[in-house]
Phi, psi and omega in degrees: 000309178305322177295328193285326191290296216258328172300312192296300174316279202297329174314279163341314167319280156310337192280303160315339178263333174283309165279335178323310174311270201343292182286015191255329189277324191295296179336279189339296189256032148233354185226117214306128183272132197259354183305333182257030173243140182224167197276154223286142170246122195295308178285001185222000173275270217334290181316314176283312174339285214282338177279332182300316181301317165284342173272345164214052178284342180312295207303311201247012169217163162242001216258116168308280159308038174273143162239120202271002166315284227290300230276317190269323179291324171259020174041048175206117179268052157213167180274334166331086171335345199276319188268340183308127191096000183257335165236148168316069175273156166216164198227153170228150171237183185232190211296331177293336210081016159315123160311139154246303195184170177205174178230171242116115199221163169206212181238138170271314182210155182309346157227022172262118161252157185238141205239082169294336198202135139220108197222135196220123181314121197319333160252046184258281241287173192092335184227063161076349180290355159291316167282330195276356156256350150286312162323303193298308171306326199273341169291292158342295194280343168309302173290011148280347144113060139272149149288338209220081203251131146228153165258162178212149175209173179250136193329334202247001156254102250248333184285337163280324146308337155283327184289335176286311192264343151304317174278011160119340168315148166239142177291129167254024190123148206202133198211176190326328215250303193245157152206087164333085148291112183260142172227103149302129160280000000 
């Protein structure tokens, strides 16, 4: 009786450990790793920020004079004094501390966040660090009590709108200059 007992107990066991392994390899290789993103630090940021922003200020401003200097020293993505202290950057690196890319976002209204900047250095791209910082903005504003993350891009940049609708944006509208994406919670 006791053998039959301590058979049934190690099976049981066994049975648990297995899947405990299961959901730990299913973590491992399905849920997007996030580790090298940290929050934007002005001395050890600025420079790659800011060379990335200019090798692709067309993609990522219309605004002739933005200065993401200006945008990264004040945390603010306008000179309007109402948003300074409001937007977010994080940066992601890679394991050596390598600059990869950043993000940037800020809440717009108490349940709108806006996703302003995103970018990955040209010998990054291609191997997935757009969604995961992109994935990574859209979580930041959510835990800041968005309902709501929206973006814009231009009509011709057609690989960044598949990275948008893979992670789940939807278009929201589109006019010569934009093309508006929204992702609802």
């Amino acid at each position: 009786m006791k053998i039959t007992h301590r058979l049934k107990s190690l099976r049981t066991l066994l049975f648990v450990g297995i899947c405990i392994a299961g959901l730990a390899t299913a973590y491992y290789f399905f849920v997007p790793r996030t580790d090298g993103i940290v929050s934007f630090d002005s001395m050890r940021d600025m420079r790659n920020v800011a060379a990335l922003f200019e090798r692709n200020r067309y993609w990522l401003t219309s605004t002739p004079n933005y200065s993401i200097e200006y945008a990264m020293r004040n945390k603010s993505p306008h000179q309007d004094p109402f948003y300074w202290g409001k937007l977010k950057t994080d940066v992601l690196l890679d394991a050596k501390g390598a600059f990869i890319g950043f993000v940037s976002s800020y809440m717009e209204t108490a349940s709108i966040g806006k996703l302003l900047f995103l970018a990955v250095d040209e010998p990054s791209r291609g191997k997935g660090y757009s969604d995961i910082l992109l994935k990574h903005g859209v979580a930041q504003l959510r835990a800041r009590g968005a309902r709501e993350v929206r973006l814009v891009t231009r009509p011709s940049n057609i690989s960044a709108q598949k990275v948008y609708h893979r992670v789940g944006f939807h278009e929201a509208g589109r006019d010569e200059t934009y093309v508006y994406f929204s992702y609802v919670f």
